[in-house]
C-alpha positions in Angstrom: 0.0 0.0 0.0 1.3 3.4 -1.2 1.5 5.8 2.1 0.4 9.0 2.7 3.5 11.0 1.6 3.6 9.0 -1.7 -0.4 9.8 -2.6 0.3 13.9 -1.5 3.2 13.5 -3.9 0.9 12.2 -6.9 -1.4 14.6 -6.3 0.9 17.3 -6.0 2.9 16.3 -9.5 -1.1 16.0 -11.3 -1.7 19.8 -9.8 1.7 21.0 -11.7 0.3 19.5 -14.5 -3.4 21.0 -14.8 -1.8 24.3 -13.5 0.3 24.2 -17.0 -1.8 27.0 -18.8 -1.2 29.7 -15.5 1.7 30.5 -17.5 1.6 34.2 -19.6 1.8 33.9 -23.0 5.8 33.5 -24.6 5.6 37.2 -25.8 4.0 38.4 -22.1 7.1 36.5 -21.0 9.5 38.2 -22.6 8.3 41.2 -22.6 7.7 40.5 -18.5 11.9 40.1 -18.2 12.3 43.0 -20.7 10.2 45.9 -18.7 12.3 44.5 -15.5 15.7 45.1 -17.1 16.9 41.5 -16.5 18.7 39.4 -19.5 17.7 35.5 -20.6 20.8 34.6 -18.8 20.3 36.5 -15.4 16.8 34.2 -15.8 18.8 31.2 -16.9 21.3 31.2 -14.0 18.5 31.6 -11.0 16.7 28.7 -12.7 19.9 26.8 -12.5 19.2 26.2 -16.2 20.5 27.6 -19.9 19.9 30.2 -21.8 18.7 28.9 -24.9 15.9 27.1 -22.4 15.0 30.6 -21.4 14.9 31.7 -25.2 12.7 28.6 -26.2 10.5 29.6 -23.7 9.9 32.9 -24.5 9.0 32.0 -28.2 7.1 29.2 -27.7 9.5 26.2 -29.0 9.5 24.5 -25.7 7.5 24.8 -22.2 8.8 24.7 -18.6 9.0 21.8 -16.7 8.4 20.7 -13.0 10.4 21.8 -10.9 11.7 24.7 -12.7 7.8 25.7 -14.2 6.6 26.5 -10.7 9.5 28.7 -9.8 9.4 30.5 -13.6 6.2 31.0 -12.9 6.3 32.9 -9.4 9.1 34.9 -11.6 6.6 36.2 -13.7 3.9 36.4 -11.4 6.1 38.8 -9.2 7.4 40.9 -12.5 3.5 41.0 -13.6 2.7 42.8 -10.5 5.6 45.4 -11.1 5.2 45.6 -14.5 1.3 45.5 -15.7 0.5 45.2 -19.5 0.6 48.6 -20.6 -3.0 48.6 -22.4 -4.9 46.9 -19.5 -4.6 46.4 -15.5 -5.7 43.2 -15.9 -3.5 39.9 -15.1 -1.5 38.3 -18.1 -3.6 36.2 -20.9 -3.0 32.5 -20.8 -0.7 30.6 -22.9 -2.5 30.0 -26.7 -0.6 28.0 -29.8 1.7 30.7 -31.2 2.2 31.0 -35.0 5.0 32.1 -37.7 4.4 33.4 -40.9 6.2 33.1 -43.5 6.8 30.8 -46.9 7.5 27.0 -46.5 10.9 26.2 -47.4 10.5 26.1 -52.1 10.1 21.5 -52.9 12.1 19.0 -53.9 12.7 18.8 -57.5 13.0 15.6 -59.7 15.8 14.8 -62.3 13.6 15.9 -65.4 11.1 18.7 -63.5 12.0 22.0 -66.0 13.0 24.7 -64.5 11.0 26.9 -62.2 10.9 30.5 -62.5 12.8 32.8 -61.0 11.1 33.6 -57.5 10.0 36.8 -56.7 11.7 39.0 -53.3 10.0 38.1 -50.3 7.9 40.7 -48.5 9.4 40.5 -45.3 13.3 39.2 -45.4 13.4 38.6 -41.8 10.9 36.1 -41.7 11.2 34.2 -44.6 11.9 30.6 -44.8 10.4 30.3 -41.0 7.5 28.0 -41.5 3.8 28.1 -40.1 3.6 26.7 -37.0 0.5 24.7 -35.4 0.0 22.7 -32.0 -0.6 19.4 -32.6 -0.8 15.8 -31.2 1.8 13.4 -32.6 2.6 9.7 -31.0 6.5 10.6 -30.6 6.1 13.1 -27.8 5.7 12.2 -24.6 5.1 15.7 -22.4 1.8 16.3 -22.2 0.8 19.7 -23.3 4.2 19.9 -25.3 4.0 22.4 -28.4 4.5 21.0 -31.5 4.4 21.5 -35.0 4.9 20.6 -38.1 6.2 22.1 -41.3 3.9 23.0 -44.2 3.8 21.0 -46.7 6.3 18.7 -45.1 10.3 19.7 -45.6 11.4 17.5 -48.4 8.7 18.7 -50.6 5.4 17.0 -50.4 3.0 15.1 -47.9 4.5 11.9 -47.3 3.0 10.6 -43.8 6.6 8.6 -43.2 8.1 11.6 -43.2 6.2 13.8 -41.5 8.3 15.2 -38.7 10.8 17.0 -41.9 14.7 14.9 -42.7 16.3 15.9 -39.4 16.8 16.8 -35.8 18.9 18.4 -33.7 18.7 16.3 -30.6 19.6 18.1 -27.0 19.6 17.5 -23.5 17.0 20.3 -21.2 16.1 19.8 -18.0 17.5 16.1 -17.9 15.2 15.7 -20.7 16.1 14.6 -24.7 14.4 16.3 -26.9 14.6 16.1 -30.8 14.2 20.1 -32.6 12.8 19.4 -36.2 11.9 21.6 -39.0 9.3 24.3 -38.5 9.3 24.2 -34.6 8.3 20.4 -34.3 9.5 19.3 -31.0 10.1 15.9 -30.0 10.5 14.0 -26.8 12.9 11.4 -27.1 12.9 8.3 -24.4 16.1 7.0 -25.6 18.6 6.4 -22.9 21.4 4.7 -25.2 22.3 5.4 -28.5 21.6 2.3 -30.1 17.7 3.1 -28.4 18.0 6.4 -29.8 18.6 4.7 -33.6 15.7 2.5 -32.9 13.4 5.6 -31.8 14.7 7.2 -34.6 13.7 4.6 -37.3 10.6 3.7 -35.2 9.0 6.2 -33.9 10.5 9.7 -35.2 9.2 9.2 -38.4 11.9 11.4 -40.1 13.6 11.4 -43.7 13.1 12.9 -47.1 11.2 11.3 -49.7 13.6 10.6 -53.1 14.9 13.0 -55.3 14.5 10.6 -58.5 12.3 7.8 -59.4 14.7 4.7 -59.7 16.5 6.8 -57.0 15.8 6.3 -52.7 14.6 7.8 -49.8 17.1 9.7 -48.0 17.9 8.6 -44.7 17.4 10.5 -41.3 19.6 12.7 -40.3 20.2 13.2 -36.4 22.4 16.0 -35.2 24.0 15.5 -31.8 24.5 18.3 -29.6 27.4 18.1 -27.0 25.1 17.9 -23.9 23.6 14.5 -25.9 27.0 13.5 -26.4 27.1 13.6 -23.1 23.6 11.9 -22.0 25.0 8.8 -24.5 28.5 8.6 -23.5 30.2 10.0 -26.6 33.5 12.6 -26.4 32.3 16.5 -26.6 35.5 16.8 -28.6 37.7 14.5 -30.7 41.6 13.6 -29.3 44.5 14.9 -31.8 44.6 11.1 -32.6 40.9 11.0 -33.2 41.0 13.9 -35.1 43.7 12.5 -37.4 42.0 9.3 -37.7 38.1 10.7 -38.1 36.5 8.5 -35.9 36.9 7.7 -32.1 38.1 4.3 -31.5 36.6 0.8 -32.3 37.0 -0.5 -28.7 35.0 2.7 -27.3 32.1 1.6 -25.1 29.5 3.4 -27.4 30.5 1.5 -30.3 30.7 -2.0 -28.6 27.2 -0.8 -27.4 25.9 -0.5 -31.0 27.5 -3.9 -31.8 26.0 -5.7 -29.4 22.6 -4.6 -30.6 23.5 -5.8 -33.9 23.9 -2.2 -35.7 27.0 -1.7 -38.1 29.2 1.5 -38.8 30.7 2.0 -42.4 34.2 1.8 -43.5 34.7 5.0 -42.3 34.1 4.2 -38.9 32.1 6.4 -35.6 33.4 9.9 -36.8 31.6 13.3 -37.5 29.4 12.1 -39.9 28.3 8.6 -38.8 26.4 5.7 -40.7 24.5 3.8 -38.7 22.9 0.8 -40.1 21.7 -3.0 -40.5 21.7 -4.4 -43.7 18.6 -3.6 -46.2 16.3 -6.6 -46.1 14.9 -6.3 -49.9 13.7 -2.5 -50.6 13.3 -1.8 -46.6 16.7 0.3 -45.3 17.4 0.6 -41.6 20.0 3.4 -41.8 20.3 6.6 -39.8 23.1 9.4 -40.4 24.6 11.1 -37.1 26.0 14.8 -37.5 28.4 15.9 -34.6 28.9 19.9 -34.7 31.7 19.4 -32.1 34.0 17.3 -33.9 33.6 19.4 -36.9 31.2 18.1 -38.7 29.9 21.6 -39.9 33.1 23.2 -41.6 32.9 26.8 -40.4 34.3 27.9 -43.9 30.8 27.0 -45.1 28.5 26.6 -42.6 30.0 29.6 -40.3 28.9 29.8 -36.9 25.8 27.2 -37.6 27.4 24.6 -35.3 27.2 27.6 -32.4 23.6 28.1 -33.2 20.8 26.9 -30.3 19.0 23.9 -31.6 16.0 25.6 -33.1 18.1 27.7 -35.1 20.7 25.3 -36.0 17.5 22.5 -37.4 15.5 25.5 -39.3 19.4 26.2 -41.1 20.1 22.4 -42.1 16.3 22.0 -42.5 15.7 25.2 -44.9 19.3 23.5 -46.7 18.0 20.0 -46.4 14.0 21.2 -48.5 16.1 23.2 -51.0 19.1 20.7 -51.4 18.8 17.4 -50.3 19.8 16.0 -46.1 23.5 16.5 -45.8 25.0 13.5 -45.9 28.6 14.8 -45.1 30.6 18.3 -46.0 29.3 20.4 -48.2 31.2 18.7 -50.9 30.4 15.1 -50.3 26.7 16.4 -50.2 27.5 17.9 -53.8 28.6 14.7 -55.4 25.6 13.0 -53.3 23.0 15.0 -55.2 24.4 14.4 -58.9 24.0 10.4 -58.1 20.2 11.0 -56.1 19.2 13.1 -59.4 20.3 10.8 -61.6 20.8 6.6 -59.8 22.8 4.3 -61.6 20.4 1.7 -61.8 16.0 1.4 -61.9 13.8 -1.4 -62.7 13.5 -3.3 -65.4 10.4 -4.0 -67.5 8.6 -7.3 -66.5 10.6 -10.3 -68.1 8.4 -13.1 -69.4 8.2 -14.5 -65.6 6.8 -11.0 -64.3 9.7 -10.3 -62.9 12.1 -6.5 -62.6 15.5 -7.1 -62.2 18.4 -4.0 -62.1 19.2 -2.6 -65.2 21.7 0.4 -66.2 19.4 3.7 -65.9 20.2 6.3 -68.4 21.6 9.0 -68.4 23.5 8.1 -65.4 27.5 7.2 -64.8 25.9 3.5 -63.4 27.2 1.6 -60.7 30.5 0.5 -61.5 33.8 2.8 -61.9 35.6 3.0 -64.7 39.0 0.1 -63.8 41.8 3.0 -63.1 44.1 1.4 -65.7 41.6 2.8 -68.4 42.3 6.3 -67.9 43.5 8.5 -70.3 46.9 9.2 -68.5 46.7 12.9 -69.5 43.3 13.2 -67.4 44.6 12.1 -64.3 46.4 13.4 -61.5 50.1 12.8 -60.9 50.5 9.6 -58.2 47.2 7.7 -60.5 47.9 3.9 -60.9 47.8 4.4 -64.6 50.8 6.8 -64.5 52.8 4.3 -62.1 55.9 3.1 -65.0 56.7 7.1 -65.2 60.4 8.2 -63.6 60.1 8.9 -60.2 60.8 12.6 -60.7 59.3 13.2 -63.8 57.3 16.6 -64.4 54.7 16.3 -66.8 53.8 19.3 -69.3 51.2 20.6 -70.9 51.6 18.3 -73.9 51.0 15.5 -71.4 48.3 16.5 -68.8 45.4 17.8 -69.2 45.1 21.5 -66.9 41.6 22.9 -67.1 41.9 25.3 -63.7 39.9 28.4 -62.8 42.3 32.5 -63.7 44.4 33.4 -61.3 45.6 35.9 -63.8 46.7 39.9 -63.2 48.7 42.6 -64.6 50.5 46.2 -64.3 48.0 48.9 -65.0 48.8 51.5 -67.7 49.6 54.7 -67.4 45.9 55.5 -68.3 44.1 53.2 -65.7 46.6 54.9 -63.1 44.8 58.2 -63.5 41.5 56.7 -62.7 40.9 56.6 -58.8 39.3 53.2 -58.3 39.4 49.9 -59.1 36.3 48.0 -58.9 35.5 44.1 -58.2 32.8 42.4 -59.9 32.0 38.8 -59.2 29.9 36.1 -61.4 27.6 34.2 -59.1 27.7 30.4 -58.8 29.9 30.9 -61.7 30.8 26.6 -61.6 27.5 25.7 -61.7 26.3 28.1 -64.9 29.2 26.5 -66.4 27.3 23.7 -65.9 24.3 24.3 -67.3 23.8 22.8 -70.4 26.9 21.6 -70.9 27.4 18.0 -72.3 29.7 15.3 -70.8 30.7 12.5 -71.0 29.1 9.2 -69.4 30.9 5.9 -70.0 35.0 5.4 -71.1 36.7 7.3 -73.2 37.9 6.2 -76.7 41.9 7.0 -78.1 42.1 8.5 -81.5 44.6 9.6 -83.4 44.6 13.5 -86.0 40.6 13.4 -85.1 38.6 16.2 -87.0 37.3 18.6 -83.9 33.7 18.4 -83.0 32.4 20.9 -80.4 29.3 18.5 -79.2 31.8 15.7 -78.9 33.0 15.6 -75.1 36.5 14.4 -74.6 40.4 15.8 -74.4 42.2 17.1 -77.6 46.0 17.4 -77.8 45.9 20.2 -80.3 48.3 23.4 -80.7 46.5 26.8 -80.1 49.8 29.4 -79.7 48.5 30.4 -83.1 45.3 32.0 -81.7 46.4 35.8 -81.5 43.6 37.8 -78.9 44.6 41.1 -80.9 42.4 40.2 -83.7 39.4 38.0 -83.0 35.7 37.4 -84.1 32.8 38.5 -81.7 29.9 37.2 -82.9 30.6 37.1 -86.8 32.5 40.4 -87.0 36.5 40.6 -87.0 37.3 43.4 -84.0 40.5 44.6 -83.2 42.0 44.8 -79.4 44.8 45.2 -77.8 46.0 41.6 -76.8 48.7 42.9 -74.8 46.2 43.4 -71.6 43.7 40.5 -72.5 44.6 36.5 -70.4 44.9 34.0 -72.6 41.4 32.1 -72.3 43.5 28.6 -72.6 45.6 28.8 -69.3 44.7 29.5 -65.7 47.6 31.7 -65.7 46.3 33.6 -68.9 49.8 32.9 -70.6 50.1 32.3 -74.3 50.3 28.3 -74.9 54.0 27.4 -76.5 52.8 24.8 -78.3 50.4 21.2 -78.5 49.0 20.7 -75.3 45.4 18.9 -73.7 42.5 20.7 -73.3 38.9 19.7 -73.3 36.4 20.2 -75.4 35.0 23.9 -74.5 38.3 25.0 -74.5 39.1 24.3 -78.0 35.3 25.3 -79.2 36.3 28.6 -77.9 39.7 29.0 -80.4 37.1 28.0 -83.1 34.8 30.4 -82.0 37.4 33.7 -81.7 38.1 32.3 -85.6 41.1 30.4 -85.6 41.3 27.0 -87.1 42.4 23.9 -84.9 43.7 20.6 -85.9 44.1 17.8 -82.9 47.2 15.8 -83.1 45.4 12.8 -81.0 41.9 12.9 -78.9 40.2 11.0 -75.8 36.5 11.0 -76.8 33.5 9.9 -75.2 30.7 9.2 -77.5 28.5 8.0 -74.6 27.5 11.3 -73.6 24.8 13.4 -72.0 23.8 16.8 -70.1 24.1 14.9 -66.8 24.8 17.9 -64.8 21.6 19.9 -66.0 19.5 18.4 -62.6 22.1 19.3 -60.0 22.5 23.1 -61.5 18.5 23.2 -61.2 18.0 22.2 -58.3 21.2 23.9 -56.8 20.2 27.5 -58.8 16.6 27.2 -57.4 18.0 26.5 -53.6 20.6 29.9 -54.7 17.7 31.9 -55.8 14.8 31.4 -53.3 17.3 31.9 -50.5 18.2 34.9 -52.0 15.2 36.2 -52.2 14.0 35.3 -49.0 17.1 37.9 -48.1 15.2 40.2 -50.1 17.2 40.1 -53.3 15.1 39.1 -55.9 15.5 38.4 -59.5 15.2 40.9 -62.6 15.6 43.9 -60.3 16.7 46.6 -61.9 20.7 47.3 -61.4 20.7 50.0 -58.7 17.8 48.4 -56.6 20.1 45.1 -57.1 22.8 47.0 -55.8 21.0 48.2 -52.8 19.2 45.1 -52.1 22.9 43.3 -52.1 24.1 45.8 -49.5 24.2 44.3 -45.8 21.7 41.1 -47.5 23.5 38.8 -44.8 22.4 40.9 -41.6 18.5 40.9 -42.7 18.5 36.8 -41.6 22.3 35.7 -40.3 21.0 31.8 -40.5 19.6 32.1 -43.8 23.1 33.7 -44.7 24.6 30.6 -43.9 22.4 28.3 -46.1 23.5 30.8 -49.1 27.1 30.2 -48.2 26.7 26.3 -48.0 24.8 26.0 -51.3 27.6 28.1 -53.2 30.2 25.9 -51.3 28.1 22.7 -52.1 28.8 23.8 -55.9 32.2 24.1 -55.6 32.8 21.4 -53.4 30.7 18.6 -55.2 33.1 19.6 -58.4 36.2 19.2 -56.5 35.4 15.8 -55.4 34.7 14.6 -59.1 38.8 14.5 -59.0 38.8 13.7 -55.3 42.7 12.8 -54.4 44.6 10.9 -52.1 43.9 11.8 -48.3 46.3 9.9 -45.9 45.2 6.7 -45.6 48.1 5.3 -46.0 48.7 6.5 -49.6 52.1 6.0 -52.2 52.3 7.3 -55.9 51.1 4.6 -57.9 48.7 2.9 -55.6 44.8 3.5 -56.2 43.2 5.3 -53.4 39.7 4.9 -52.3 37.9 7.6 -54.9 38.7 5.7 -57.5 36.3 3.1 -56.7 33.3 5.4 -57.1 31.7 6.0 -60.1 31.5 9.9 -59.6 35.3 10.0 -59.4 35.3 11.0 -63.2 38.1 14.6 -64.0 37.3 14.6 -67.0 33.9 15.8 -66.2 35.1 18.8 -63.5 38.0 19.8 -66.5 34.9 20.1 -68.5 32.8 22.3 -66.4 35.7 24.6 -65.2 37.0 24.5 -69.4 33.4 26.4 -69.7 33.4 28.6 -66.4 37.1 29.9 -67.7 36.2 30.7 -71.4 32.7 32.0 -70.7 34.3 34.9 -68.6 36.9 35.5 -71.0 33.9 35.6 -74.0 32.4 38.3 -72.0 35.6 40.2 -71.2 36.3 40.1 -74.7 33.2 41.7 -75.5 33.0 44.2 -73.3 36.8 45.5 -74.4 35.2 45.3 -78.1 32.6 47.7 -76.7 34.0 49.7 -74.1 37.9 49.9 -74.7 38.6 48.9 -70.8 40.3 45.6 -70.0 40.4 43.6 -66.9 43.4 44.6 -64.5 43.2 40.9 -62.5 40.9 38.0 -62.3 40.8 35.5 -59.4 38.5 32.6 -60.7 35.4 34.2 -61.1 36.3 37.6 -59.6 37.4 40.7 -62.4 38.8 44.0 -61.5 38.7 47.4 -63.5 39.4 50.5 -63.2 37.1 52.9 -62.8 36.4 56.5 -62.4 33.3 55.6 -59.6 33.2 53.4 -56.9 30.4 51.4 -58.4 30.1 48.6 -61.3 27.9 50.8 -63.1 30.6 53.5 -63.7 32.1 51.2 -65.7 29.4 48.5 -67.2 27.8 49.6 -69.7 24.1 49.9 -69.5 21.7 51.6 -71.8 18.6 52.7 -70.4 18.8 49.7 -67.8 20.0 47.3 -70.7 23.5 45.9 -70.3 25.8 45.2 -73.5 24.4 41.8 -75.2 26.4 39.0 -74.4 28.3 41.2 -71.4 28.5 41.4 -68.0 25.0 42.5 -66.4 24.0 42.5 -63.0 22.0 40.4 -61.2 21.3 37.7 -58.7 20.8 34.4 -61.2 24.0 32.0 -61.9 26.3 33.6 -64.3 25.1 37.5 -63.8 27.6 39.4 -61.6 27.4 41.5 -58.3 29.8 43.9 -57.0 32.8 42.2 -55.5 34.3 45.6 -53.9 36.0 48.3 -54.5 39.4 50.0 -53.4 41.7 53.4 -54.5 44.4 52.3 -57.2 46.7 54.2 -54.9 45.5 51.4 -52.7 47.0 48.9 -55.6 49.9 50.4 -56.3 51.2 50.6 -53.0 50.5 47.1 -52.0 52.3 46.1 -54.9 55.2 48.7 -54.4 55.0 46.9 -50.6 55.1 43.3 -51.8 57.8 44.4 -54.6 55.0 42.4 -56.8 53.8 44.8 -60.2 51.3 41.6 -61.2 50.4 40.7 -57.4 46.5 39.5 -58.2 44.8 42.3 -56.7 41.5 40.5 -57.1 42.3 38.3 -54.1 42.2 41.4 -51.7 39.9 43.7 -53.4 36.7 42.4 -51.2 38.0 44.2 -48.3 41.7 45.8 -48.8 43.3 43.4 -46.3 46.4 41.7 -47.7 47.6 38.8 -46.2 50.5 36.2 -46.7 51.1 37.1 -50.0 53.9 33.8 -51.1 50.9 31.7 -50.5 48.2 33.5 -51.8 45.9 33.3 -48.5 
């Protein structure tokens, strides 16, 4: 028989209950602590509790519990009584549901969806992305009363009842409760007290993950992000030793790993690191996999994800959520995530028609790079990097030159200014956006192994490598368009190194590269070729989905398309204070770009490596140079097409380029001192400005007495000002950082 003391108690724990609604509203909260003068963490420290926990409470995300709910609210019972409502002596409303405005986060788009059109600025840039919220029921949380909610139209772009709750969660410790943060303000109770419970919650209960991107393609897994007060809860490291840190993964004997072994779960090859599998094997089309995301060993690479790994856990899941609706779910870094979306937009494999049994089997899906890799020994040896198995019989020391590897790279090209451009007082930056992927878009590659041939006839729609000679190609006479113009090729890069030197002789190139010789009007004859006549536009998907993730984030920033140049100006100016976490997914997408192409020639990373051995890239599919040479081969020569035409037009000539940066100088402080618009029209073919891929915003600007005394400083007349002209700051200038 329970005694007296233990009934009181019961009684006494169902009165904190019921007495749930006394509570003010969130905003009568905080505007409560406000009027008094006292900060979330004065609050946060007499609670004995944090200050994000004060901060959730005041907007609703999560409610106090026992004990700390009945001294909150004798708080704000006592600060109600100094501090009445302004409008009205009457005590503070109750608690109701509490709702955000604002558009749902733009859907998932499929492999062959066209193109959507540009979106328009949002109407309120602080807002945007934050989806509606609504209190409802849901089977996963256990407080009662807890405020939950979903996200409209579900996060990964369209009402799929599996994955209801959005792809992810940020899962933290309050209180001495778990509690998984979602997309849209969903909050979760978790009653995991291990990790391997916390998978089996996960895949259970949580009813997480995003629907796939592609029809042959799958579901993409759920993605749990561990806070370090849950690393804590499940008996993981807050941070990784140096020799964890080297290695990428803690231990094999540590206890939580033994504890996920003995309930039969399995890690990848790569081990318990920042961005851990966590799986059993797929039992036919069903897959038990979950994807761990640690913030504390790094996981979230401050070069593109900033502070995100900093944020409270509300912020930090609308971030990777608002990424994961417009993107995909992380499933690494940004560039692993890059190269993850080429294959979910296009699979290597889908189901076959019925055979004459009625049954599918796997078959080769079009369009894609399949399953297999290409065998390493079948590379064309000038498409490879130096240490590549297929380059393993060269001398030890041997250099190789241009007439024996293929070098596609992005300008890092500058020069003196004239005597003319010195009496100017500026020199202005301009900057192509997403510049990698509009090279991109459209552009055909190749899919399957490439084919030796020897004094080929060119063919501009035929991907491949040519060894052909182009120092014959003389910039001081070209065609633009099908007139012959006349420039002064003294101040112009050569389109055909990164460098912008003149080639000496034969050398590799891909294909764009040497459609752009025939295109300025010279004539080119390949000595020998490595074609692929297995081809496609297989990158046309990724640039889609990636521009429409760029541009609705953008305008949800309040930078909208087809503005007209000085309101795009204007709106560009401080665009990153109007919403600091919405800055961030801007920064990721542009580095998932970037990134995704780097790893198409992914190399050698420790693991034990020697020149001449294959290394573990090569065994992907997606490990394909030729295809990145390609893309930056079109990226390099359409910014040179429309320097060239705007020196045809204008007489002014770049001073340096740094990839997809160009300086001039100018007589303004503006890009429109020097671009040259007619009533609002830029020059056809030019640069024009403008927040879609390929268009250009202003970089920055600094004096040219600013230029010529850093390179006076450095002793350096062709330092690459375009590497400093952001902000003025010169750094380590040997290494170019």
């Amino acid at each position: 028989m329970p005694t007296e003391n233990e009934l009181f108690s019961a009684v006494d724990a169902l009165l904190e209950e019921v007495a749930q609604d006394d509570l003010p509203t969130p905003a009568e909260r905080k505007r409560l602590r406000e009027a008094a003068g006292l900060s979330q963490e004065q609050i946060a420290k007499a609670l004995r509790s944090r200050r994000e926990t004060i901060g959730n409470w005041e907007s609703g995300v999560t409610e106090p519990r026992p004990p700390k709910r009945a001294a909150y609210a004798r708080l704000l019972e006592g600060l109600a009584a100094r501090f009445p409502a302004p409008d009205s002596d009457a005590p503070p409303a109750l608690a109701v549901p509490e709702a955000f405005t604002g558009p749902a986060p733009a859907p998932a788009l499929a492999a062959d969806t066209p193109a959507a059109p540009a979106p328009a600025p949002a109407p309120a840039p602080a807002a945007a992305s934050r989806p509606a919220r609504t209190a409802r029921p849901t089977s996963t949380s256990r407080r009662p009363g807890a405020k939950q909610a979903a996200l409209a139209g579900n996060a990964a772009g369209g009402a799929d009842a599996r994955f209801e709750n959005g792809p992810l969660a940020v899962v933290d410790v309050e209180d001495g409760q778990v509690l998984a943060y979602c997309t849209g303000g969903l909050v979760l109770d978790v009653p995991a007290k291990s990790l391997p419970a916390l998978v089996d919650w996960t895949l259970r209960e949580a009813r997480l993950g995003q629907p796939k991107l592609s029809g042959p393609g799958k579901d993409a897994d759920p993605l749990l992000v561990l806070t370090q007060a849950t690393l804590k809860r499940y008996g993981l490291p807050t941070t990784l030793t140096e020799e964890e840190r080297l290695a990428g993964r803690i231990l094999e004997g540590h206890k939580v790993v033994k504890q996920l072994v003995r309930a039969e779960w399995k890690l990848t090859k790569r081990g318990f690191g920042p961005w851990a599998r966590i799986y059993r094997p797929a039992t036919g089309s069903e897959r038990a996999c979950v994807q761990l995301c640690i913030p504390s060993w790094n996981a979230l690479d401050t070069r593109h994800w900033g502070e995100a790994g900093q944020l409270p856990p509300a912020e930090l899941a609308r971030v990777l959520g608002v990424y994961a609706s417009r993107v995909m779910t992380p499933r690494g870094s940004t560039a692993v995530t890059g190269l993850e979306l080429m294959t979910a937009l296009h699979p290597p494999t889908r189901a076959s028609e019925p055979d004459a049994t009625g049954k599918r089997h796997s078959e080769h899906n079009p369009g894609s790079l399949g399953k297999d890799a290409i065998d390493p020994m079948n590379w064309p040896p000038c498409e490879v990097p130096d240490g590549h198995p297929v380059l393993k019989d060269l001398p030890r020391f041997h250099v190789r030159g241009p007439a024996e590897k293929l070098f596609e790279e992005a300008y890092d090209w500058a020069r003196p200014m004239t005597d003319a451009e010195c009496t100017l007082r500026h020199l202005v930056g301009i900057d192509v956006n997403m510049a990698f992927a509009a090279g991109a878009n459209g552009l055909t590659v190749g899919l399957g192994e490439a084919t030796h041939v020897r004094a080929p006839a060119f063919d501009p729609k035929l991907p491949g490598s040519w060894l052909v000679d182009l120092s014959h190609v003389d910039l001081s006479r070209v065609k633009v368009g099908k007139e012959w113009v006349e420039l002064d090729g003294s101040l112009l890069p050569s389109p055909f190194t990164p460098k912008g030197e003149r080639p000496e002789g034969p050398a590799w190139y891909a294909t764009p590269t040497v459609a752009y010789a025939a295109e300025l009007g010279y004539e080119v004859r390949p000595l020998e070729a490595y074609v692929r006549h297995e081809s496609g536009r297989y990158l046309d998907g990724w640039y889609q989905r990636l521009r429409d993730a760029y541009l609705a984030t953008m305008a949800d920033l309040g930078v909208g398309a087809d503005l007209a140049p000085d309101d795009f100006l204007a709106a560009m100016d401080g665009y990153k204070g109007r919403d600091p976490e919405l800055a961030i997914v801007v920064s990721a997408v542009k580095a998932t770009v970037k990134g995704g192409l780097g790893k198409l020639r992914e190399r050698p990373r420790g693991e034990g490596w020697k020149p001449g051995l294959p290394w573990r890239a090569l065994s992907r599919p997606t490990w394909r140079p030729d295809i990145r040479a390609a893309v930056i081969s079109r990226t390099r020569t359409n910014l040179h097409r429309k320097i060239v035409k705007h020196a045809a037009f204008t007489g002014q000539y770049p001073v340096a380029i740094l990839s997809d940066c160009v300086v001039y100088a100018a007589g303004g402080t503006s890009p429109l001192d020097f671009l040259p618009y007619r009533e609002g029209k830029p020059l056809p073919g030019g640069f024009k400005l403008g927040i879609n891929p390929g268009l250009v915003k202003h970089e920055g600007t600094q004096t040219v007495l600013w230029g010529e005394e850093v390179r006076e400083r450095f002793d350096a007349p062709e330092l690459n000002l375009a590497r400093y002209i952001k902000d003025g700051t010169v750094t380590n200038v040997d290494n170019g950082e």
